[in-house]
ZAVEXKE-7616 format. One record per residue: x, y, z of N, C-alpha, C, CB in turn. Coordinates in pm, whole numbers, plus 32768, in hexadecimal, padded with zeros to 4 digits. Glycine has a CB too. Layout:
// residues N
XYZXYZXYZXYZ
...
// end
This chain:
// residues 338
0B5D1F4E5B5B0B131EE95BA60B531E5F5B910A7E1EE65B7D
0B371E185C050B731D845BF70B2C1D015C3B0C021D895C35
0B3A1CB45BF60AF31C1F5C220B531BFF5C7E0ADE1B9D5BA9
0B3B1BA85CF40BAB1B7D5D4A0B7B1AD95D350BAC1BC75DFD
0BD21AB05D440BB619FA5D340C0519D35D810BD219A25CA8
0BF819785E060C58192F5E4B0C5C18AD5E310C4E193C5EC7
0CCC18A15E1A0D0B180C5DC50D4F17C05E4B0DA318345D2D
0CFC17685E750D5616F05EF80DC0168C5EB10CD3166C5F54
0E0F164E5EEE0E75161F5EA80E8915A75ECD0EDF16635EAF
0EA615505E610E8814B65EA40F1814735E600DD314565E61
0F8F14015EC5100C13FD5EB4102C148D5E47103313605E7C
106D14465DE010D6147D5DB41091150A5D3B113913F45D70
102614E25D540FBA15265CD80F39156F5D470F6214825C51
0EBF157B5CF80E4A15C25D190DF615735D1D0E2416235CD2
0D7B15635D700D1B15165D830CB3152A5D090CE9152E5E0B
0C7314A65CF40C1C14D85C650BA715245C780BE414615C0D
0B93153C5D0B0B0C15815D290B3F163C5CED0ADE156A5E02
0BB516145D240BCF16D05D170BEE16E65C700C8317195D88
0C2116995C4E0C1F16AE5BAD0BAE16AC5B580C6716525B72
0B3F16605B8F0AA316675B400A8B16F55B8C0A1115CF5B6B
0A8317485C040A5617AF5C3B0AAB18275BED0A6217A15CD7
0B1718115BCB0B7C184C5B710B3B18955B000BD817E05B39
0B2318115ABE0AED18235A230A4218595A2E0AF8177359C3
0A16185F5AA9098118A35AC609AA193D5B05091818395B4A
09F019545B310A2619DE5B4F0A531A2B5ABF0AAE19CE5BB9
0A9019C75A7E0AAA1A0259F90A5F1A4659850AD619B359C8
09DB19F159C009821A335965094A1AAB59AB091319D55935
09331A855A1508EA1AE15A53094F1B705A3D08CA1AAD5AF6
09AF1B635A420A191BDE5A4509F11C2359A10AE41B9A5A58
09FB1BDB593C09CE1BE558C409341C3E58AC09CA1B55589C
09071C0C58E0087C1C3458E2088B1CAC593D08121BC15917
08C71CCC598708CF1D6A59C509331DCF598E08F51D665A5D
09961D9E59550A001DCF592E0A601DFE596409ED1E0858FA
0A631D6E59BF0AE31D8B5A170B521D405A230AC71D935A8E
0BC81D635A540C381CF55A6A0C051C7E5ABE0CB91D345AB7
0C751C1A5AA90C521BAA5B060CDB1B685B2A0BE81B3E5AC0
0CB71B815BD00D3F1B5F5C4D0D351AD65C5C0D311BA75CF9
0D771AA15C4D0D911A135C980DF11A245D020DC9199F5C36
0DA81A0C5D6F0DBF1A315E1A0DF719A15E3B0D171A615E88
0E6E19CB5E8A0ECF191E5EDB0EE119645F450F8918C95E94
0EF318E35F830F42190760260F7018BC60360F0C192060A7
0FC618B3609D105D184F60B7100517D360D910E318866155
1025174160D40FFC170660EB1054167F611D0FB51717609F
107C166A61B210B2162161E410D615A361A0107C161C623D
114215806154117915176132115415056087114614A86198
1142157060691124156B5FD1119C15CE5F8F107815AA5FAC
11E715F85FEA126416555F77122916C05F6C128A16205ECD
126416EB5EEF124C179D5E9411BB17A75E8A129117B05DD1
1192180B5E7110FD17EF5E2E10EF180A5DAF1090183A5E67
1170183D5D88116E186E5CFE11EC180F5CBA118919235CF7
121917AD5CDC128B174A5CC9127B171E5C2A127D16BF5D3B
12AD17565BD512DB174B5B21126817545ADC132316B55AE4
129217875A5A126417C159E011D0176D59D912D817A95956
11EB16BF59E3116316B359BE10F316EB5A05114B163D59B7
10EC16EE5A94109F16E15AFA105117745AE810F516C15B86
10A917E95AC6107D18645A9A103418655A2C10DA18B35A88
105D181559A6100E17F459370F9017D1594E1041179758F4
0FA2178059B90F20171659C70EA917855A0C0F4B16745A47
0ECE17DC5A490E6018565A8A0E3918CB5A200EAE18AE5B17
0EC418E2597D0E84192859550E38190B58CD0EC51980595E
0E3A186258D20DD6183258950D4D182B588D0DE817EF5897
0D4B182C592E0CB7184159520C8C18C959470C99181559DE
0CE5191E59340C9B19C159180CC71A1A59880BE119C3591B
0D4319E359E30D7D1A325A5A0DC81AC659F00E0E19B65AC8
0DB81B4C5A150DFD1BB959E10E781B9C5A580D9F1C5B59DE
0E851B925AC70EB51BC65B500EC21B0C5BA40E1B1C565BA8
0F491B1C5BC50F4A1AC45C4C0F921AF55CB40F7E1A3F5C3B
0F571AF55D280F551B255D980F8A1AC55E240ED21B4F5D9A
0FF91AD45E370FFC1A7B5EB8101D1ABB5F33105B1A0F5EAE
0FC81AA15F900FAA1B22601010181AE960500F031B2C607F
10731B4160A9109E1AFB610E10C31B55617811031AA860E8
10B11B47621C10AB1B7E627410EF1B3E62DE10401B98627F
11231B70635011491B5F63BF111B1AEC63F911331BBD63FC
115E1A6D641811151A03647410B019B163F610A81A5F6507
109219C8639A103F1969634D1098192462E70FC619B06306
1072188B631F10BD181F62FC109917BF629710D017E16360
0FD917C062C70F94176F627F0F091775627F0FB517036299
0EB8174662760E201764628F0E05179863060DCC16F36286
0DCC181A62F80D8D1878637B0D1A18A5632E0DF5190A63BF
0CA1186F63500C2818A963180C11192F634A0BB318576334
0C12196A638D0C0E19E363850C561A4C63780BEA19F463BE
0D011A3763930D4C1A89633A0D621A7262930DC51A876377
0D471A1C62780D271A1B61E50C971A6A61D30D1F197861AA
0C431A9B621E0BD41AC361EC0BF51B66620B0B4D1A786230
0C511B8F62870C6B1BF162870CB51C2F62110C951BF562E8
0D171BC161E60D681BFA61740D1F1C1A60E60DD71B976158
0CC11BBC60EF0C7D1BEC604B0C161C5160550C2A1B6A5FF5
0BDB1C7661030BA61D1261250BBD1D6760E20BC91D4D618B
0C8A1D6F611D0CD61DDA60F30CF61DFF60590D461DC66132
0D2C1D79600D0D271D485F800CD11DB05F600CF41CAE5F5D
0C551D735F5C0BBF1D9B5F060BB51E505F2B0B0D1D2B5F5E
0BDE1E475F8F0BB81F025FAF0C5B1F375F560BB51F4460AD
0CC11F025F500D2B1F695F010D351F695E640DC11F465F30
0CB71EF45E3C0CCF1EE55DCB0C281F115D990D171E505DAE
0BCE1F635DFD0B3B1F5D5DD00B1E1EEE5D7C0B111FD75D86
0B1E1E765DD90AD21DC85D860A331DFD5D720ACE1D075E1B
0A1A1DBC5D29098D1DB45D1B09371D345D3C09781DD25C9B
09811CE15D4209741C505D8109EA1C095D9B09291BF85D2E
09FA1BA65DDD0A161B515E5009EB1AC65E3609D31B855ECC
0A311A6D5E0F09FC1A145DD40A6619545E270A101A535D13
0A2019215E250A6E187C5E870A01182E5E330A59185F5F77
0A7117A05E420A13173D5E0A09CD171C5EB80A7316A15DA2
094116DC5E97090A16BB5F000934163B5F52089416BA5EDE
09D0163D5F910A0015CB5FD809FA15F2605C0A86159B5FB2
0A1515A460B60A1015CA61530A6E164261610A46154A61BC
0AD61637612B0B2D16AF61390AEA173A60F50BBE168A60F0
0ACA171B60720AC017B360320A1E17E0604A0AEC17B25F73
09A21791609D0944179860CE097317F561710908170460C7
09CF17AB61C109E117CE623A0A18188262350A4E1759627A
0A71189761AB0AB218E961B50A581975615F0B3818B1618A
09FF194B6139098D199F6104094119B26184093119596088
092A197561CA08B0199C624C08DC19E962A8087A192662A5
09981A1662D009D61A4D62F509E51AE362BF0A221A0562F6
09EB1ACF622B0A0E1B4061D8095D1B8761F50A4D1B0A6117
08E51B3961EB08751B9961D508641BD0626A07E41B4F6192
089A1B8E62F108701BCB636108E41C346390084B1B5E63CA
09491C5C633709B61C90636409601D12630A0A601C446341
09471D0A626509281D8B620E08C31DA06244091A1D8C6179
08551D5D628607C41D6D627007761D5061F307AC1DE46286
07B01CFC61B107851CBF6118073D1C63613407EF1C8760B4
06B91C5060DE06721BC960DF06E11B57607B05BE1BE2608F
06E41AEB608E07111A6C604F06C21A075FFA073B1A2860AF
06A41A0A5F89065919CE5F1F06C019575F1E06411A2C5E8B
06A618C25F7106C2182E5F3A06C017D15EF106B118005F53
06D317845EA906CA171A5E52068B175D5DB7066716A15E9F
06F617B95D83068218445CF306CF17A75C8906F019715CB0
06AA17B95C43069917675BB5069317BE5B5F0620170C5B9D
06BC18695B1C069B18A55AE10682195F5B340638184A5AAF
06CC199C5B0906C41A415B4406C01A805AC507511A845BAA
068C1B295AD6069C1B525A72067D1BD15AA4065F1B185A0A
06CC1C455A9806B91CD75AC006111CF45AC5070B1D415A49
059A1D3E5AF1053B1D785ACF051C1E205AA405021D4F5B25
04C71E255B2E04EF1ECC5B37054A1F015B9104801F1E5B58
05601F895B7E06021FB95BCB05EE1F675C5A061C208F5BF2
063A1F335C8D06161F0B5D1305E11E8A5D4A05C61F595D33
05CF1E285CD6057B1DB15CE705A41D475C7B04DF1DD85CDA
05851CC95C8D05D31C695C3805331C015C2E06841C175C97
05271BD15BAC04E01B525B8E055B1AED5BA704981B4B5AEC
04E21A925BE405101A465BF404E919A35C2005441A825C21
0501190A5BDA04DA188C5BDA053718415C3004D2185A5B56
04CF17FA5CA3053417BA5CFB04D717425D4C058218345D6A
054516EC5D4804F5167A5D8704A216675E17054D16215D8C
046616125E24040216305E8503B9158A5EBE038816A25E2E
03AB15785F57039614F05F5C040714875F40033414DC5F08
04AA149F5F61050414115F5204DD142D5EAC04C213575FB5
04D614B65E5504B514A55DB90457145C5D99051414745D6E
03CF141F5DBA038013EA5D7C032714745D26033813895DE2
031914D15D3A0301151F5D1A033815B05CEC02D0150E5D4F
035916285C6D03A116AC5C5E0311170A5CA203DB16D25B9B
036117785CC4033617DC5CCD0342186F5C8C034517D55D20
02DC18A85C6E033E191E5C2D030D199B5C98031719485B65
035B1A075C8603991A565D0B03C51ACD5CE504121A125D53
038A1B015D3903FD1BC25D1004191BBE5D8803A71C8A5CD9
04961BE25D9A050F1C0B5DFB050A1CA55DEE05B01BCA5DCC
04D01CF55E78050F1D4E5E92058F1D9F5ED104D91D595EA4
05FB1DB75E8A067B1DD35EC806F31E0A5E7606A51D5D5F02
07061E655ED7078E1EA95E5307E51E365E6807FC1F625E7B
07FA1DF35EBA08771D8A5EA508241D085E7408DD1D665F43
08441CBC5E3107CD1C0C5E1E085D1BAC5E63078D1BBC5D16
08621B895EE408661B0B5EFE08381A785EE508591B185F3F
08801A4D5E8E085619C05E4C087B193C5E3C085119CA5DF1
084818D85E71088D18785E97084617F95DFF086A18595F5A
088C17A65DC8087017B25D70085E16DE5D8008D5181E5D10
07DC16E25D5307CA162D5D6D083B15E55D16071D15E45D2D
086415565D3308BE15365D1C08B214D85C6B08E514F95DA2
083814E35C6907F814CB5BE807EF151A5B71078C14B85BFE
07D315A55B7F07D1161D5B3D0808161C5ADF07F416785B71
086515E05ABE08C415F75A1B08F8155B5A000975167A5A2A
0932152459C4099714B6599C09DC14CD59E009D114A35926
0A2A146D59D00AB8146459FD0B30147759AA0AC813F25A2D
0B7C14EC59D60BCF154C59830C1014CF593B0C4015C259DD
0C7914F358A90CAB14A958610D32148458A90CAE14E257E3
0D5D144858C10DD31432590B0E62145B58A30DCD138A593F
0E2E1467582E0E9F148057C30F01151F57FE0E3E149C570E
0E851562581A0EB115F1583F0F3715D1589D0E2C164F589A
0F70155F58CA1008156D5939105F154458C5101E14EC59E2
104C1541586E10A7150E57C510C8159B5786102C14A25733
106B161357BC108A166B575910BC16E657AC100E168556F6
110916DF581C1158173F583E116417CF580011BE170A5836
118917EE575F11511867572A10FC18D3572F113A185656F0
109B187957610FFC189D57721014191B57D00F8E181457C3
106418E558501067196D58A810E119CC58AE105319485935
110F19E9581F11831A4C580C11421ABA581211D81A46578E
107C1AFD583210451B71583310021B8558A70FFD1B8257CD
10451B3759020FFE1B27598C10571B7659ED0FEE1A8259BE
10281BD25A3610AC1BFE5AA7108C1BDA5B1910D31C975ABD
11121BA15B5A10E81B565BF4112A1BB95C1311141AB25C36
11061BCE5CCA11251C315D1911161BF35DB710C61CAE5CF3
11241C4A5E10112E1C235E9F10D01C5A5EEE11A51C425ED7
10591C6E5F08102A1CD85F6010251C7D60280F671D105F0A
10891CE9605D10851D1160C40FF51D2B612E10C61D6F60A5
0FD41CCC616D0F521CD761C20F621D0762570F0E1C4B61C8
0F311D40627C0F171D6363170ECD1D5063470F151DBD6344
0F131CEB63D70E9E1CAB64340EDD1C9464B00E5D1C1B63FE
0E641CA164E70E901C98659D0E951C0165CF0E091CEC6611
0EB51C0366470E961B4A66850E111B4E66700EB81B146744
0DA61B6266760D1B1B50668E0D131B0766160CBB1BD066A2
0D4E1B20658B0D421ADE65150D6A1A9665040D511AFC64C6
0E081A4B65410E3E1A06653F0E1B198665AA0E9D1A44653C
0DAE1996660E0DA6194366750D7C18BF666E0D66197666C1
0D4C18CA65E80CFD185565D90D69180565360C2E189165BB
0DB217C065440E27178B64D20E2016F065080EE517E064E0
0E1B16B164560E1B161E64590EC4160364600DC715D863C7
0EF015A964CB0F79156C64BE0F9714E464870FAE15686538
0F2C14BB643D0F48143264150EC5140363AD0F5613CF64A7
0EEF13EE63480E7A13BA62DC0EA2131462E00E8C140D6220
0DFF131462C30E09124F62E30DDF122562230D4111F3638F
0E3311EE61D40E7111FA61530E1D114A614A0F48121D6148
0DD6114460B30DC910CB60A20E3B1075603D0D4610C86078
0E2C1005602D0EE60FD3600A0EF110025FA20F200F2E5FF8
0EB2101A5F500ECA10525EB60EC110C45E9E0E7E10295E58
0EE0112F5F220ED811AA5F100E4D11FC5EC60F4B11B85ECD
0E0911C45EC00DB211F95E6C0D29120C5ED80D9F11935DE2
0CA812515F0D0C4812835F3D0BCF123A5F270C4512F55F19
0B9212175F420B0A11D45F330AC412325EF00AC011AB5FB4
0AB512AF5EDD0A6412E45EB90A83132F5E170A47132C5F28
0B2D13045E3E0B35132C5D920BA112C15D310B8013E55D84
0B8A123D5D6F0B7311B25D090B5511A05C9A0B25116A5D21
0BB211905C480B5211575BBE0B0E10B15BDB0BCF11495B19
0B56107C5C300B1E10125C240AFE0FD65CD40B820FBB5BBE
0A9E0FA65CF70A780F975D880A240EFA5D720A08102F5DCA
0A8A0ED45DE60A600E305DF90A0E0E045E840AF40DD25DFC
09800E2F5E57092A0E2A5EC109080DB75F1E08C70E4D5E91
08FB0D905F9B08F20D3C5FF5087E0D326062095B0D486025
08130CE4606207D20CD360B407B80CA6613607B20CBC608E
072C0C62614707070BE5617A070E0B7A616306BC0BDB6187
071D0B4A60EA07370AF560BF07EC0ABE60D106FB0B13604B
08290B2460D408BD0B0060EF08E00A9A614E09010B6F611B
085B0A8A61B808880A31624308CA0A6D628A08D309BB623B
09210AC8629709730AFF631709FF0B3862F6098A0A886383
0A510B4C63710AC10BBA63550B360B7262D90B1C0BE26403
0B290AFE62EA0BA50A9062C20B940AA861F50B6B09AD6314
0AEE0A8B61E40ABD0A96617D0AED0B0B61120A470A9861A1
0B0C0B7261460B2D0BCE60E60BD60BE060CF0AE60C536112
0C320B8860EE0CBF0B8860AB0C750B3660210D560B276114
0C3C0ADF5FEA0C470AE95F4A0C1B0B955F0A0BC90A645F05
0BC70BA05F500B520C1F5EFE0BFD0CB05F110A5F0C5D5FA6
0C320CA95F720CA80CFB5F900D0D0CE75EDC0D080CA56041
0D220C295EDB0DA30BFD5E6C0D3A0C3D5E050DE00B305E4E
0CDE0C3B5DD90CA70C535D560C9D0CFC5D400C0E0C045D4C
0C7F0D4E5DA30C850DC25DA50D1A0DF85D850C4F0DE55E19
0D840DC05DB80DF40DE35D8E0E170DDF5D2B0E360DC15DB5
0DFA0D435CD40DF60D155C6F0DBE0D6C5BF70DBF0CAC5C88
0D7B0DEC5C0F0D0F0E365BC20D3B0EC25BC00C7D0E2A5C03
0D7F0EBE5C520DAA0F6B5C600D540FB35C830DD40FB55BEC
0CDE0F545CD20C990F915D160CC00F965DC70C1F0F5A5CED
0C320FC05DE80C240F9F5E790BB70F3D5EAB0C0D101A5EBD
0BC10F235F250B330ED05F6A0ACC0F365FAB0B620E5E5FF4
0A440F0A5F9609DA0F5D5FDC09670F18601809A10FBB5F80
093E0F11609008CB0F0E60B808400F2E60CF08DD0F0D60DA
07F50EB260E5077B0EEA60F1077B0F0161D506ED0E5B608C
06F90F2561C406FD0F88626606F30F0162B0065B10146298
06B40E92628D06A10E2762FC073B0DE0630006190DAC62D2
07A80DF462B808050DD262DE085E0E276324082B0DA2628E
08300EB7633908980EFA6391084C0EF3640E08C80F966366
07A70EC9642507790EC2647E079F0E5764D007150ECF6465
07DC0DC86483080A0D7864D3086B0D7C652208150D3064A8
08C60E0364C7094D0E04651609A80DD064C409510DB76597
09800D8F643509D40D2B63CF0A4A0D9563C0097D0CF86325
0A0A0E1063870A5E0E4F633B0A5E0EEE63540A400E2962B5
0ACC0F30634B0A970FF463680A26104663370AFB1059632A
09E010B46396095C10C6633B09CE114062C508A0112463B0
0A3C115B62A90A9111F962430A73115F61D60B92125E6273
0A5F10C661EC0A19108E614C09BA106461390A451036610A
097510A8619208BA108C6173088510E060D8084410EE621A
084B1095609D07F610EA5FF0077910ED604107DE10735F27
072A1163604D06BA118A6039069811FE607A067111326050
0608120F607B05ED12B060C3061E12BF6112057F12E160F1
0620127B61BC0677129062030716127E621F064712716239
07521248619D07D5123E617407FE128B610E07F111CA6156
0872127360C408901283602A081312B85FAF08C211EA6000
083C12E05F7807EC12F05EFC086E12EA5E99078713885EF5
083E127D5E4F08BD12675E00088412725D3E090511AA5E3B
08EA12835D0408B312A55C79091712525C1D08B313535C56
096B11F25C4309CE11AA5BDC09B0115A5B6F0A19115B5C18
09F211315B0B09E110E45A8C098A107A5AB80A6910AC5A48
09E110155B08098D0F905B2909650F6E5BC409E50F135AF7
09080F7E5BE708D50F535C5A08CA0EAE5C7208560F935C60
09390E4E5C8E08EE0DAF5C9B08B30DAF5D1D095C0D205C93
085B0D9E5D5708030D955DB507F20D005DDA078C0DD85D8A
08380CC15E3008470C425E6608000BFD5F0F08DD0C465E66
07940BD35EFF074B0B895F6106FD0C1E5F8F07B50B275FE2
06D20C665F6606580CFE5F5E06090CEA5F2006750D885F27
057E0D125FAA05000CEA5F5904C00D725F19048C0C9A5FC1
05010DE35F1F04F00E5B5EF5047B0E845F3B04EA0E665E6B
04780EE65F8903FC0F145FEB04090F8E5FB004030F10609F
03A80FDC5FCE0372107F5F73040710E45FA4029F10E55FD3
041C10CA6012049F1147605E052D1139600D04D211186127
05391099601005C01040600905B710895F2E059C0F396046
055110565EE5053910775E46053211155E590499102B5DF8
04FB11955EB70532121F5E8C05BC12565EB004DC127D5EBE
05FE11BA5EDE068812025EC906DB11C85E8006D012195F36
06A611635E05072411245DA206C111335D04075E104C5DD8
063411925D0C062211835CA5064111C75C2705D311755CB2
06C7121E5C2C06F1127D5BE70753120B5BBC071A130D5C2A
0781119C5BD607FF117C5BA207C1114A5AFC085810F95C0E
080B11305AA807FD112D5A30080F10A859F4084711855A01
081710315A2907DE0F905A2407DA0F7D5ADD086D0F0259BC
07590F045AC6076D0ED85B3C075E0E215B4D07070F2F5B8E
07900E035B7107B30D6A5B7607880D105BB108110D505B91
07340CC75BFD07120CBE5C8807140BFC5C8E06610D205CAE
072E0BE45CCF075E0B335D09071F0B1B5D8708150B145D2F
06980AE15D7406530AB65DCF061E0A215DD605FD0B085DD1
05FD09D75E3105B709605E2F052D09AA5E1705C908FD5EBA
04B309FF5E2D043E0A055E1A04140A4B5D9504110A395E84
04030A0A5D4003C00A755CC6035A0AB35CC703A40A475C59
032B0AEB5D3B02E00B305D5B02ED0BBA5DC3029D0ADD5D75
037D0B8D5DE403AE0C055E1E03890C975DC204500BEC5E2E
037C0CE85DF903800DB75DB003CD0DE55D80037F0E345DFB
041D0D855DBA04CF0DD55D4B04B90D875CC705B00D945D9B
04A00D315CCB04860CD05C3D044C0D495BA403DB0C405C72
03C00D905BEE03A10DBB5BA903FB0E3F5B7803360DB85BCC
04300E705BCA04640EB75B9004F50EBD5B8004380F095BB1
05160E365B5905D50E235B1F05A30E025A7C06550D645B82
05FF0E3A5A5A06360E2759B106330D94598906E30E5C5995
068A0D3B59F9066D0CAD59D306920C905A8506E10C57593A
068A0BFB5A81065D0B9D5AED06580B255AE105F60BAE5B15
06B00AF75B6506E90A595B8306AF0A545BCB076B0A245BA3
063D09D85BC905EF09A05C09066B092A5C42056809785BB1
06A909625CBE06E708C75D06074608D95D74074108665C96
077C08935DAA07D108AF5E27085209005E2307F708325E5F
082C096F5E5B08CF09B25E52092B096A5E6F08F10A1F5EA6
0949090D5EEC09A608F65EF509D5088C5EAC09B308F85F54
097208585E2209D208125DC009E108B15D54097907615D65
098E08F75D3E098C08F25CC40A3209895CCB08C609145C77
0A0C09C65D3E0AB90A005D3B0B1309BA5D4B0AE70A575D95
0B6A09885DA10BC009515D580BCD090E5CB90BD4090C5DA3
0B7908CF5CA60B5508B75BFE0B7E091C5BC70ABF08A55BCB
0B5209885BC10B780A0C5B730C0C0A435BBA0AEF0A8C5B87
0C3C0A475C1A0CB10A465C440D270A2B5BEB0CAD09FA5C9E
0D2609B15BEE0D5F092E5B980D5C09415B200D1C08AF5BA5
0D1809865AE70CE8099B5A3A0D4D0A165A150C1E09D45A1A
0D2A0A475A710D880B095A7E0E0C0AD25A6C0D850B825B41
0E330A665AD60ECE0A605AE40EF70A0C5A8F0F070A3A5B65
0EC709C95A6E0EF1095759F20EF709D059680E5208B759D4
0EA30A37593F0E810A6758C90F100AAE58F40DE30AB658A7
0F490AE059790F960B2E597910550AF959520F6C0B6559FC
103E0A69595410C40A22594E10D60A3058C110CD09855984
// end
């Protein structure tokens, strides 16, 4: 028996969503007593998928037995449903016992494919699996944008699991230092078969934020409001995010204006983001906009009203005008940096 885990791939490395879903497949594989696949697919403009010693280390740190990179006729790059056909086939030659994606648009889209192709139900946002009886899985998973867990038995010889983006830490990054790690790992090739019908639907172009890095798997996100004043307003909140190695994120009334794209809206109907530092700049924090940044692990917030909702719930808080008090901090970064 085998755990399947699909690992998405972000530049030159792996996205941190699939590496926390990684290390939750891992257990789960543990707890059944089974191997555990770390599943790739080609991915337009990212190279090998298996490209040097560390990168392999770094999957069998997390508890990968197996890496797997599918590749088929005509698939270039993201095809949600021939990737779902392929891990069909995967899971049936290797009797999986689960099926496992972190819960991102991709590894969500490509689970809803995989359960209407097997006839599998799809258990979303789990925080926690664990084998039950023959045939069924316990199981804790978020509920409500996570304001609330649930606990759950899954009936299904296969458990499709998409795994919230909160669910574990954030893997040690040391694991790309220790290359060794995966001298007990065997990579391999599996060969998929698929018709045009699977292939019909393929992304030709990903829209990349400047620092290569995802809104949704940020350590650090430089949030932007109403308060910003408008489109012009967010090149400082852009210099300081760079400055951090983060990204920029929005709240919904600024993609509603048109300021900014809704792929960097934070909240229920956007992002759900889980990074180190959330600074939250001119956001008055509304209930939708706070269930999608309240997993991050400080939160910062720079408002003129001390009475704003985000107030209450940031770690600390600048009561005063963004547009002095960033650049101020700008300036502090780059001076500390000379």
């Amino acid at each position: 028996m085998k755990v399947l885990c699909l690992v998405e791939r972000e530049g030159d490395g792996f996205a941190d969503g699939s590496l926390r879903a990684l290390s939750f497949a891992s257990s789960l594989a543990v707890a059944s007593g089974a191997g555990l696949v770390a599943v790739l697919f080609p991915d337009s403009g990212s190279g090998a998928a298996l490209d040097g010693e560390a990168t392999v280390g770094q999957l069998a740190v997390l508890g990968a037995t197996e890496a797997c990179l599918v590749s088929a006729t005509g698939l270039t790059g993201y095809a949600p449903a021939a990737w779902a056909r392929a891990l069909q086939q995967l899971a049936a030659s290797g009797e999986a016992c689960a099926v496992v994606a972190a819960a991102t648009d991709r590894g969500s889209e490509v689970l809803a494919h995989l359960g209407a192709m097997a006839g599998l139900p799809v258990a979303a946002n789990c925080v926690s699996a664990r084998p039950g009886s023959p045939g069924s899985w316990q199981l804790v998973r978020q509920r409500w944008a996570g304001s609330l867990l649930e606990d759950a038995v899954l009936e299904a010889p296969c458990a499709l699991l998409s795994v919230a983006a909160d669910a574990l830490p954030a893997p040690d990054a040391s694991a790309e230092a220790s290359p060794a790690v995966g001298d007990g790992l065997v990579a391999r090739t599996f060969v998929a078969e698929l018709d045009d019908a699977d292939l019909r639907v393929q992304a030709t172009e990903s829209a990349e934020v400047s620092s290569g890095v995802s809104l949704g798997n940020a350590r650090v996100v430089v949030g932007g409001g109403r308060g910003v004043g408008g489109p012009e307003g967010f090149a400082v909140l852009e210099e300081l995010a760079g400055l951090l190695g983060g990204v920029v994120g929005v709240s919904r009334v600024v993609t509603s204006q048109g300021w900014r794209p809704h792929r960097q809206q934070v909240g229920q109907t956007g992002t759900k983001i889980s990074p180190e530092l959330y600074l939250a700049c001119g956001i008055s924090g509304a209930i939708q906009h706070m269930a999608g940044c309240l997993s991050a692990r400080h939160i910062i917030a720079v408002n003129t009203d001390p009475d704003a909702p985000i107030i209450a719930h940031a770690e600390y808080a600048v009561i005063g005008d963004l547009n002095q008090v960033i650049p101020a901090l700008v300036a502090a970064i780059r001076a500390g940096g000379q």
